[in-house]
N, C-alpha and C positions, 0 to 999 in steps of 0.2 A: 703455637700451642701455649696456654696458658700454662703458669704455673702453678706446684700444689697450694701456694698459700691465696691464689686465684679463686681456685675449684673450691675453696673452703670458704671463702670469704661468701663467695656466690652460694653455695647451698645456705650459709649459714641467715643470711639475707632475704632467699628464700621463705626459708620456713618463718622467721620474724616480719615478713610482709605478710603471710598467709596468716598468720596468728591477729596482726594489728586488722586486716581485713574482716576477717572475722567477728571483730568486736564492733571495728567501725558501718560495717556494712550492715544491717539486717535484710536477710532473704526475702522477706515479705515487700520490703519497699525497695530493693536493689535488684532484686533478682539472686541468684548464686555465682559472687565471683571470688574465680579461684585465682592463683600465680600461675603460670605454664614458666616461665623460664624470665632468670637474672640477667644481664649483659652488666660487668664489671669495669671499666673506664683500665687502662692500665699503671697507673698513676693512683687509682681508688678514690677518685673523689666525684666520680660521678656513676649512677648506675641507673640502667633504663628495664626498666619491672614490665614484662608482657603479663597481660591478665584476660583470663577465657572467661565468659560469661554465658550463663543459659539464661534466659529469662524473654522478655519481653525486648523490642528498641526501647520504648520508653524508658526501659527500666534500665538498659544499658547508657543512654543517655544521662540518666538521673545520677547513676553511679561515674561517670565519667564528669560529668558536673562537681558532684560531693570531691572525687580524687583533685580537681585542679583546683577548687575552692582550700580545702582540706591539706592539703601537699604539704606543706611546713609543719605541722600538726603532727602529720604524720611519720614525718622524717624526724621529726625531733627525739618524738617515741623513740622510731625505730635505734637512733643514735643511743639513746638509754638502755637500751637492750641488746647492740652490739657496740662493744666499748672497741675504737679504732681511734689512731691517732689523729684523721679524718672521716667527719662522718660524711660520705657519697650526698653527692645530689640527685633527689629520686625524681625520674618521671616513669608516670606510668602509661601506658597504653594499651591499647585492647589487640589481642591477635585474633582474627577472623580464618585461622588454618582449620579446625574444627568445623568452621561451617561448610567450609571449600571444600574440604573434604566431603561432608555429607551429601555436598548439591554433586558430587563428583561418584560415590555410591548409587546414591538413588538414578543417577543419567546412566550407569552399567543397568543398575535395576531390569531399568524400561527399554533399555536395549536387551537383556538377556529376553525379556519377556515378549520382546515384539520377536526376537528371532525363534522362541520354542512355538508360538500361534502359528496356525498351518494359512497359506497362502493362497 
């Protein structure tokens, strides 16, 4: 179990990755990506950023592009924005739970529906 100056580090990191995305990304050429969740290193010098995406592959592509091109940019920021004695090394990556789930909805869907059709 993490500790409270963990949990704070991580939301705090959070909400300044979704703030820097926001400005960095625009919706129209990226798609919409948002932060789903922080992993904190326990030592704090490294942190791995999950990020959900609606949009297009392409567009998920492009913004996964821009993130690995962009990275140092981006962490720099973010270290100006949360002042730590180390600023974390970010990587980012994309979580595909959201979709897994949804293919995993709609597969009850067509089974609810195939079993209420009379036989």
């Amino acid at each position: 179990m993490q500790s409270l100056r963990h949990q704070r580090i991580r939301k705090l990191l959070k909400r300044e990755a979704g703030g820097l995305l926001r400005q960095h990304l625009s919706i129209e050429t990226y798609g919409l990506v948002s932060v789903h969740e922080v992993f904190v290193s326990g030592d704090l010098k490294h942190a791995k950023i999950l990020l959900g995406h609606v949009g297009s592959v392409t567009q998920q592509k492009a913004a996964s592009i821009y993130l690995s091109t962009h990275r140092g940019e981006i962490q720099k920021e973010m270290s100006c924005r949360v002042v730590m004695k180390y600023s974390p090394q970010v990587k980012f990556s994309f979580d595909d739970s959201i979709e897994k789930g949804n293919n995993v909805l709609s597969i009850i869907d067509e089974l609810e529906d195939s079993d209420d059709s009379p036989s």
